[in-house]
N, C-alpha and C positions, 0 to 999 in steps of 0.2 A: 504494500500500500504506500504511495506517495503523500507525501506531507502535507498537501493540499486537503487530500481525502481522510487523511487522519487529523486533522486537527477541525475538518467541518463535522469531521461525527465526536471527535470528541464534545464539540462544544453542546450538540446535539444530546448525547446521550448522558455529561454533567448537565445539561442545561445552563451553562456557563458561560460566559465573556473573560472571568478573570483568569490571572497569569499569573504566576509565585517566583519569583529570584528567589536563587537559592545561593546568598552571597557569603561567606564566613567571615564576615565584619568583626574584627577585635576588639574593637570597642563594645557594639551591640553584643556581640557573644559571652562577655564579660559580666553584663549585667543578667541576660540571661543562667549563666553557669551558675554565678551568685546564689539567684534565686533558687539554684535546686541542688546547692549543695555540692556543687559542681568544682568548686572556685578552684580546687590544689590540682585538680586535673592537668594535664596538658591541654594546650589550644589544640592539638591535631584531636582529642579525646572531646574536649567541647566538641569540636565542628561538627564531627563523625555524630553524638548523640543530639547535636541539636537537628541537622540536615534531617536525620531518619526521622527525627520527632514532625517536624514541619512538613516532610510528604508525608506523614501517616495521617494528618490532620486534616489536609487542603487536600490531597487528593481525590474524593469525593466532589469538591467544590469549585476546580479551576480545569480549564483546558488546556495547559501549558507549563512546561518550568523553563527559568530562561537565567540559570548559573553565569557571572559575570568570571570566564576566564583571567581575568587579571589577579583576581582572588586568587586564585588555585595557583598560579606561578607565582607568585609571590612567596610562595610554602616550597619552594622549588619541589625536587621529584616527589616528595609525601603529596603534595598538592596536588599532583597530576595521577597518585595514585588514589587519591581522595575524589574526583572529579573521575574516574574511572567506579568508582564506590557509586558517587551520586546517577551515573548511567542505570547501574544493577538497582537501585532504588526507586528509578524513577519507574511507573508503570508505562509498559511498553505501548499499550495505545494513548499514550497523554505523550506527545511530543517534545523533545529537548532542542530548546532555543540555545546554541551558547552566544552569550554576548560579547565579543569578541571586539568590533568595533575596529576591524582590521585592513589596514589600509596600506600596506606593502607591495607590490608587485613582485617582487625577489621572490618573498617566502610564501607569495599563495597558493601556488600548486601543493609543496610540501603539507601547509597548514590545511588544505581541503581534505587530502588527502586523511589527514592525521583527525582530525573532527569526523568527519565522516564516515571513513572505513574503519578507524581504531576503536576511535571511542563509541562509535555509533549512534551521533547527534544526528539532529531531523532540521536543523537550520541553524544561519549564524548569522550576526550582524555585521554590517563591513560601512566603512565610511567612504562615499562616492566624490572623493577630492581626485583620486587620479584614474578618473573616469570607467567606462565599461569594462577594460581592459581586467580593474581590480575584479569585476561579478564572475568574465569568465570560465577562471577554473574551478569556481564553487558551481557553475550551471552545467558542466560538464558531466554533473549528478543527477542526474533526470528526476530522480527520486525526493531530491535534498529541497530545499531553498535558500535564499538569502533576505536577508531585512536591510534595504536602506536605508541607514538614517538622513533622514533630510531636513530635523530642527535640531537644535538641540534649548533645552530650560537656561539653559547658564548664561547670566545676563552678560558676561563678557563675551560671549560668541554672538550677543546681538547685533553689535558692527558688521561684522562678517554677514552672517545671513538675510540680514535684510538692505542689503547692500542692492543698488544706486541707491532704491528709492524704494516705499512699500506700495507703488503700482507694479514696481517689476522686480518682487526681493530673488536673492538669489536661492533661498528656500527651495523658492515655487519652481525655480528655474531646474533645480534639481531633481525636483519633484516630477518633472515634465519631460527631462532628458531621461532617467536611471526606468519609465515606465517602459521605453523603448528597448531595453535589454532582454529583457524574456516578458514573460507571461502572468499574469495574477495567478497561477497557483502556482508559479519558483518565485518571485519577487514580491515583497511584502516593506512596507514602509514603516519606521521609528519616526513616531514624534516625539519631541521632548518637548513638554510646554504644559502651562496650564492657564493656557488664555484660549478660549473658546474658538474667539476671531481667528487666531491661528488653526486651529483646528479647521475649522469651517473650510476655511480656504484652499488644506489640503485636501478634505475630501473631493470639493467642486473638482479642483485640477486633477484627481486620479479617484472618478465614479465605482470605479471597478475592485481595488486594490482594499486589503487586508491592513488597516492602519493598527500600530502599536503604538499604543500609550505609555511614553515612558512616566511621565510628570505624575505628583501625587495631586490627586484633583480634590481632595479636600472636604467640607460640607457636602452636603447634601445639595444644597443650591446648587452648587457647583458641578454636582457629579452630573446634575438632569441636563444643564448647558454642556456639558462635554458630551455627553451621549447623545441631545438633540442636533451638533455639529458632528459629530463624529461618524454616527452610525450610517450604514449606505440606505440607500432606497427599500432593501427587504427587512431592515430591521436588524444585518448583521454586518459585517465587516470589519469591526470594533475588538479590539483586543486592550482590557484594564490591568495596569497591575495593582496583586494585593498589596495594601499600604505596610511598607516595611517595620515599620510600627507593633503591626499586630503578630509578628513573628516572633515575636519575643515575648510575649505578654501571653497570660494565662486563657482559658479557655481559646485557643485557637481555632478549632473545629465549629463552633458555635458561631466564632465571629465571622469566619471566614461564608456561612450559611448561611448566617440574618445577611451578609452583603452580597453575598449573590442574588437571592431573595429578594432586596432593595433596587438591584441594578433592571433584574425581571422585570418588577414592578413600573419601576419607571421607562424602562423599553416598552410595553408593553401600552402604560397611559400615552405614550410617546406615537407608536404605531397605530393607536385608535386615532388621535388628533389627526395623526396624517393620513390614515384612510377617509375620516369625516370632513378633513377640508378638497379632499378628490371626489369626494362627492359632492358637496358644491361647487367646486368650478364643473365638474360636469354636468349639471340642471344649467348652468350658466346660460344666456342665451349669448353671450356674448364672449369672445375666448381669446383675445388677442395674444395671450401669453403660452398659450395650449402648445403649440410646435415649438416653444422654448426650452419645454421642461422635456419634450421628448428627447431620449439619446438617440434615434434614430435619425433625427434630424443632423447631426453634426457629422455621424458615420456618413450619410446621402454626403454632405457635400465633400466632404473631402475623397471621396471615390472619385465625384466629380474633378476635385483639384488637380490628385495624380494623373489623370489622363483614361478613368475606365468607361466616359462617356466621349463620341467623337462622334463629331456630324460631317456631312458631307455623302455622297453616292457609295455606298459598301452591298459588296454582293454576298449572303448569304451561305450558309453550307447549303441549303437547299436548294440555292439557285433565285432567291428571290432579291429583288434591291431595295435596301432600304435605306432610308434619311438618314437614318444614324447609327450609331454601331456601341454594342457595349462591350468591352473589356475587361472580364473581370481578374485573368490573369495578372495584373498589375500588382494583385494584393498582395502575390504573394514576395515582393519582396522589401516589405514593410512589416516584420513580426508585427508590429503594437495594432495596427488597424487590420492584417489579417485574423489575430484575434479574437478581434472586435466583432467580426465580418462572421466568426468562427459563433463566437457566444450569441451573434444574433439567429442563426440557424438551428444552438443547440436547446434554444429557450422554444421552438416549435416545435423540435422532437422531441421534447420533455413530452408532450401529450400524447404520443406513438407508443405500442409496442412493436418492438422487433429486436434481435439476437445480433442481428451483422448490420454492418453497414458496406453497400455498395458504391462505390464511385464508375462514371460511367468516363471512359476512355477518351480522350486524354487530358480532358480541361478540367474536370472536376476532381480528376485523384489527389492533386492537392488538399482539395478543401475535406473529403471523404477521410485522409489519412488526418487529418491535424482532427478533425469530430471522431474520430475512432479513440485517437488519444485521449481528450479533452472527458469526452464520454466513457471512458473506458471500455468500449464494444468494438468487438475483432471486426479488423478489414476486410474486405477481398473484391473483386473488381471481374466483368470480362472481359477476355481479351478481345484487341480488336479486330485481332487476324489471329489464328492459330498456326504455330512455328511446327513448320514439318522436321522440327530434332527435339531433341531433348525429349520431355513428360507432353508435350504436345498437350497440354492442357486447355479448355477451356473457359475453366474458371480459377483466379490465382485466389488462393488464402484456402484456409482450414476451415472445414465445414460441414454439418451431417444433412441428411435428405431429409426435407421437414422444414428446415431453420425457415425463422421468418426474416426478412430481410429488408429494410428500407433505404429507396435508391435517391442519392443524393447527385442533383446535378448541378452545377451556374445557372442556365437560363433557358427558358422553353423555347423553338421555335416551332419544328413542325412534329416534336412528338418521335421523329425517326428512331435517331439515335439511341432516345431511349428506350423504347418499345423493342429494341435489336436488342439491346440488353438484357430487359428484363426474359425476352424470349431465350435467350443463353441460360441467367440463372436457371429459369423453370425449369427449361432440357434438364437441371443437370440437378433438378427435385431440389430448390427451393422456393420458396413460398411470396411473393410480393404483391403488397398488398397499399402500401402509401408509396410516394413519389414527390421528395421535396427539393422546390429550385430556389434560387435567392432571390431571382427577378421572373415574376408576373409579366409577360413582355406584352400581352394587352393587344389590341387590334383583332384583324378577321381573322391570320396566321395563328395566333394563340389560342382564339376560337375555337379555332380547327382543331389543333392540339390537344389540346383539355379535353375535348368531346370526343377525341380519339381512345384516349385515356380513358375516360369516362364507359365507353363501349367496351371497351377490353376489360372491364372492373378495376380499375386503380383509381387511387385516389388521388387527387395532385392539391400540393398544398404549398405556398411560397412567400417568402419573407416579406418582401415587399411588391410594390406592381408599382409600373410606370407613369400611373397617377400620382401617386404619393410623389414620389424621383422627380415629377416636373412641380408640381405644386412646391415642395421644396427649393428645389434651386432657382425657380422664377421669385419669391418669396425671397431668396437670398444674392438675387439680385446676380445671380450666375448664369439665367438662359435669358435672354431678350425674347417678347413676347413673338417675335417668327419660329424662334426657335422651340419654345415652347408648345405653340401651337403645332407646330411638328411634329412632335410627340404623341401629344391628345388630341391636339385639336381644340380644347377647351382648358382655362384655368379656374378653380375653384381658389376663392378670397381666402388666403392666408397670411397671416401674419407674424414676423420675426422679430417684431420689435417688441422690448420691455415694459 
């Protein structure tokens, strides 16, 4: 299991947002030993019994531990054998964050290697000063992730971060650049702060991403403003840590459950207000902000930006000519907006059953292999010609007769393509029963199409249609009304402005 998928069920099946450091602070440890009689011990003998004490307590109640490596070297080799201790401690489906904060390029292969493969951490923190380069031998991990820190709480690093100016801090800049490296389930964000504003800010700039709270957010007031900035649009994304406070102090397990309980609580007041205010703007009779708040809106134009809409005479695989021509090959060499492109197709096969996923040859096997991934549901494809050597096969991937299978393509035109395919899978006893494209291509040709589909028994189902795609970028001021008209023929009144 990948760390992505172990830490959404963790948080799942704790019902939890919070995160536990597991630091062996000299000081804090000293007043803890104190207290239980501990004092003549050695600090290697504190650490060891406090460590085990605080995951037998919190474990029940948090989805993470997130040990600050500098601690552990600091004890030189006992430390590292200590921090080896804290892996066997930790339960195996609650993930190990180490906090590392590491930002060398020399020793990052070594160090990945050594967090990862030795000790058997599930993520690390690393500081993005000397750019991607630092992320990529920690992503080399398929499995693993990394946490960008992109704020930090310590008012001396205020200069720095929100440097020229707070229209354009260099926070956000970070925030914007390190999203481009991988994917929301390997790249995950550190905040340090505890000013909401800030918070807020980062969410808007990275919709998607896994934000961690370093900062102690304090009251109660405080904690509801951190969660109402923080948490994503489903009500999760949000990672708190326990207040280092209560680590040391009696009844742990208790405290640690009334504040999960509190956090619930107030996610939950929090996701009622925001489902009750999406219900009135949708009675609205009037909505000028409605395509603002959609993320589909910003994906439409920037396909548009890169180049996967082009006008002008384009012939067809079928042979037909059309005005304009989509592109959606383009994405794929853009990780961050293919994606994007990726999460907006696998939020429609959320409502699908089926076993495999099909890509149809040769435009769509990108997009089919990255939803295979993403999804976690086995490939396989047909081929487009059968090779008179080898296994002469006619369908690649692993598979039994029966599976149900959903064929994933780019864009509809006349239904050909696909229907050759799915007639390959059948030959070869699989089962196809939906058909999802990412563009609705609209007109008589797609008519045709879908009602092709239609006859044959499939279902065809598609992210967006060419209505929405013009209405947007006429809307955003990217297709001039010929061009537009183009398209549909008609614009329906929308609006981008705030």
């Amino acid at each position: 299991m990948g760390f992505f998928l172990q830490l959404t069920d963790a948080i799942a099946q704790r019902q939890s947002l919070l995160v536990t450091g597991l630091d062996p602070n000299p000081e804090m440890l000293h007043s803890w030993a104190t207290s239980r009689g501990m004092a003549g011990r050695s600090f290697l003998s504190q650490a060891r019994h406090w460590i085990k004490a605080v995951i037998e307590a919190t474990a029940p109640h948090v989805c993470a531990y997130k040990p600050s490596l500098g601690f552990y070297q600091a004890l030189g080799p006992v430390g590292l054998e200590l921090l080896l201790e804290v892996r066997d401690l930790v339960p195996r489906d609650l993930p190990l964050i180490v906090d590392a904060k590491h930002g060398d390029l020399n020793s990052s292969s070594v160090l990945a290697h050594y967090l990862f493969r030795e000790l058997g951490a599930d993520a690390v923190t690393l500081s993005p000063l000397a750019g991607q380069d630092i992320a990529a031998p920690f992503l080399l991990y398929p499995e693993k992730a990394v946490v960008i820190t992109c704020h930090s709480s310590n008012q001396a690093a205020r200069l720095l971060q929100h440097f020229p100016n707070e229209e354009d801090p260099l926070y956000l800049r970070i925030v914007a650049e390190s999203q481009l490296w991988a994917t929301p389930e390997q790249l995950l964000l550190e905040v340090g702060t505890s000013d909401s504003e800030v918070l807020a800010r980062v969410r808007q700039a990275a919709p998607e991403r896994f934000l961690l709270l370093r900062s102690l957010w304090g009251e109660e007031e405080k904690l509801q403003a951190m969660l109402a900035a923080g948490l994503g649009s489903s009500g999760d994304g949000l990672l708190l840590p326990l207040p280092q406070n209560l680590l040391v102090e009696e009844g742990l397990a208790e405290r640690a459950a009334m504040l999960k309980q509190r956090i619930n609580s107030s996610r939950d007041q929090l996701l009622e207000q925001r489902h009750n205010q999406n219900e009135q703007e949708s009675c609205s009779l009037w909505l000028p902000n409605r395509q603002q708040s959609d993320p589909m809106v910003e994906l439409i134009v920037e396909l548009y930006d890169i180049g996967c809409l082009l006008f002008g005479d384009f012939v067809q695989a079928s042979g037909a000519i059309f005005s304009y021509y989509i592109d959606l090959r383009q994405i794929i060499s853009d990780p961050n907006l293919f994606h994007r492109v990726l999460h907006a197709y696998a939020q429609l096969l959320g409502n699908l059953e089926f076993d495999r996923i099909a890509g149809i040859p040769y435009g769509s096997l990108p997009t089919a292999t990255g939803l295979s991934l993403q999804l976690r549901k086995p490939l396989l494809y047909p081929r487009k010609e059968v090779k008179a050597h080898g296994a002469r096969r006619l369908i690649e991937g692993d598979f039994e007769p029966g599976d149900q299978v959903v064929v994933v393509d780019d864009i509809l035109i006349t239904g050909g393509s696909v229907l050759d395919g799915i007639a390959k899978l059948e030959t070869s006893g699989l089962v196809v029963t939906d058909v999802v494209v990412f563009i609705d291509h609209g007109g008589d040709h797609d008519r045709q199409a879908k009602q092709r589909l239609a006859d044959a028994g499939y279902r065809l189902h598609a992210v967006i249609d060419i209505q929405r795609i013009t209405a947007v970028l006429h809307a955003a001021g990217r297709l001039s009304d010929a061009q537009a008209g183009q398209l549909i023929g008609h614009i329906p009144p929308v609006s981008l402005a705030p």
